[in-house]
N, C-alpha and C positions, 0 to 999 in steps of 0.2 A: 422132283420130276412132276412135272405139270399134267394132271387131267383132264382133259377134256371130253365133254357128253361128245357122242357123235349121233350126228341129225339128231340132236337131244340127249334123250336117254334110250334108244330104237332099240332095245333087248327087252323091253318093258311097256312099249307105248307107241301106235304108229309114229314111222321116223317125221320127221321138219315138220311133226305137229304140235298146235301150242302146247298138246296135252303130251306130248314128249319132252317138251321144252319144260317144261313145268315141272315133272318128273326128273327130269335130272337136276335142277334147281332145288329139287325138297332131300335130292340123294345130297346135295353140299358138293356142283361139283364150281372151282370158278372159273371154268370158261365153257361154252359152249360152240359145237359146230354145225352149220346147216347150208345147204345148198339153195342156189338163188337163179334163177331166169328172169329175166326181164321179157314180157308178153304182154303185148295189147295198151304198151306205155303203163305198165305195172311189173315192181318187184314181184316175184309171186317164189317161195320156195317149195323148192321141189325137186326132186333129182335128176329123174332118169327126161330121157327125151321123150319116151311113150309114156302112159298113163295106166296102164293095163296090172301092171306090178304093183301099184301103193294106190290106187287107186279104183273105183266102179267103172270109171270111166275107157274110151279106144282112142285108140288113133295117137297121132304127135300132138303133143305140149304146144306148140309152136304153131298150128295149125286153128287150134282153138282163140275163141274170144275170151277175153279175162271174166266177163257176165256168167259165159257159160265154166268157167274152170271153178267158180267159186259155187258151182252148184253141185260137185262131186263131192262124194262119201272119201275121203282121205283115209279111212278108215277109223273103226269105232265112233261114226259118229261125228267125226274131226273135221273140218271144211282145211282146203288148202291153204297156208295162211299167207299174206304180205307181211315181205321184211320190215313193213313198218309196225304192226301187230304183235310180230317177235319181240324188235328193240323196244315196245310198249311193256308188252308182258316182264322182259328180262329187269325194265327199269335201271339198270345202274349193277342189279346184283352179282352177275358175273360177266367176263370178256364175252366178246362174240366174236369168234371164226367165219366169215362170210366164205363161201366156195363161189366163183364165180362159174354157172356151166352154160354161159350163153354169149354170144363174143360181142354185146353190145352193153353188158349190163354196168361195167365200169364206171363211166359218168352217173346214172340212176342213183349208183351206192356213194359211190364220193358226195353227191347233194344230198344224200341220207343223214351219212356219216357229220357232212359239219352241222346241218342241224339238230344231231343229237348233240353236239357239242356244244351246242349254241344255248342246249336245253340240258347242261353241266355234267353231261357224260366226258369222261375223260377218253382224249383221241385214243390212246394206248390202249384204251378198252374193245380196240377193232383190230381185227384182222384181216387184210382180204387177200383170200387166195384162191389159186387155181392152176387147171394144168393148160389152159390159155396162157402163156406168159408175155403172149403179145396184150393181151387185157391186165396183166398184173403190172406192167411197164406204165401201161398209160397212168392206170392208179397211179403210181410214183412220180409219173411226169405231171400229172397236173393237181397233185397234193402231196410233198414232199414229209409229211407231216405222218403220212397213214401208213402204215408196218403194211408190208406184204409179203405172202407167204409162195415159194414153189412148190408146185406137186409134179410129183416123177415116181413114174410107175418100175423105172432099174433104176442098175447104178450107171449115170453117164461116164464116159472113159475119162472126163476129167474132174471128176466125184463133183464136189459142189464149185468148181470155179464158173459154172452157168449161173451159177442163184447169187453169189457175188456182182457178178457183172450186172445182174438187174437190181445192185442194190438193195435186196430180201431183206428181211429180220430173220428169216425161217427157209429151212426147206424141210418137205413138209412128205415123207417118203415112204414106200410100204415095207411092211415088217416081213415080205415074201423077199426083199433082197440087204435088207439093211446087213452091214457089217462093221466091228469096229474102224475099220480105215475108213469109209465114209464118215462115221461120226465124227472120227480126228481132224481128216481134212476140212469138215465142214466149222468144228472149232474152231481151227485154224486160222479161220478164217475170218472169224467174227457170229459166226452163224449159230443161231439156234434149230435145232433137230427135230422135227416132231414126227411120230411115227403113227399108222396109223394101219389094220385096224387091230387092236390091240386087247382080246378079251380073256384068253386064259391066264390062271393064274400063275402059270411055270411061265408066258410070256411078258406078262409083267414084271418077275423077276428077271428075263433075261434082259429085258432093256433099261432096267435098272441097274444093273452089272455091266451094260455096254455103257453108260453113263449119258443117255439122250434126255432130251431137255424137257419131252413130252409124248405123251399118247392118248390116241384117239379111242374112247370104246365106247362097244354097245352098251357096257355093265359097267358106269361109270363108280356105283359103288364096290365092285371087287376091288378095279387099282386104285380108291382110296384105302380101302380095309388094310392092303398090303403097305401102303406107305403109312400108315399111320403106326401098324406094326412094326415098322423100319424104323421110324423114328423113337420109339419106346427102348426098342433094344439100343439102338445108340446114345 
């Protein structure tokens, strides 16, 4: 079962800062995930669509200049960073989960994406997902090449045949509804499972015992500790 930091390592470090990113890379985890907008003709991540929650700063994301977003406290100190400062920082060392939460940011990250390639990161090494899945289409339409992920907040009535049809690697689902017939069906189908968000211990063995392919946490070193325990006893 595959771990993934979420928004880095955010139990530990403000979240989709380098200094979360960073932290979850020293916990050993290999993949990370972080949320991305496109603002001002700049990746910039960052979650939410106001600023008021992980940041000093008011008002909408969307609203600001990239000059001025890059002059807020992120917290501890942290400036907001560009997805290209991440995929600097990460270097090669683990995957990246890109979240897409802005309905234009698709192209931005595909031209990201092959120039890291270009610059001998392995495509496989990228994710990009989101609950946009008219932006996770385009990804696929116009690079056949880059895995992408769905986000869905239930279970739809016809469990993963939506994330099939756009062609996914992933669906990408919360642990408020997951059950094993989703997971089955999503097998079935070719699919990888990742659940997300994933931080007690009792729930990292439950989706270990549901047999999903991954999870998202805050506490990226809890569900290594348990799998590495998992794998001693077997």
């Amino acid at each position: 079962m595959l771990c993934i930091g979420h928004r880095g390592a955010m139990g530990y470090a403000p979240e989709n800062t380098l200094k979360s990113i960073e932290k979850a890379l020293e916990l050993g985890v290999p993949w990370v995930e972080i949320d991305v907008q496109y603002i001002d003709g700049h990746l910039i991540v960052i979650h939410d669509d106001r600023l008021e929650r992980t940041t000093n700063g008011t008002g909408y994301v969307f609203d600001k200049s990239f000059s001025f977003l890059r002059t807020l406290d992120a917290g501890e100190g942290e400036k907001i960073p560009t997805l290209e400062e991440v995929v600097e920082l990460v270097s090669g060392r683990a995957g990246i989960n890109i979240e897409l939460k802005s309905a234009d940011a698709a192209g931005p990250v595909i031209e990201l994406i092959r120039h890291a390639v270009k610059q001998n990161w392995d495509v496989e090494q990228f994710l990009v997902s989101s609950f946009i899945h008219h932006e996770i289409r385009k990804v696929k339409q116009m690079d056949d090449r880059i895995r992408i992920g769905a986000l869905v907040g239930g279970i739809p009535i016809d469990y993963a045949a939506f994330a099939e049809g756009l062609t996914a690697y992933s669906v990408n689902a919360s642990i408020e509804f997951i059950n094993r017939d989703f997971v089955k069906d999503a097998h079935s189908r070719g699919l990888k499972i990742f659940i997300y968000t994933v931080n007690h211990p009792d729930d990292v063995k439950r989706m270990m015992s549901l047999k999903v392919d991954g999870v998202f946490s805050d506490y990226p070193d809890r569900v290594l500790a348990i799998l590495e325990r998992s794998e001693e006893v077997c």
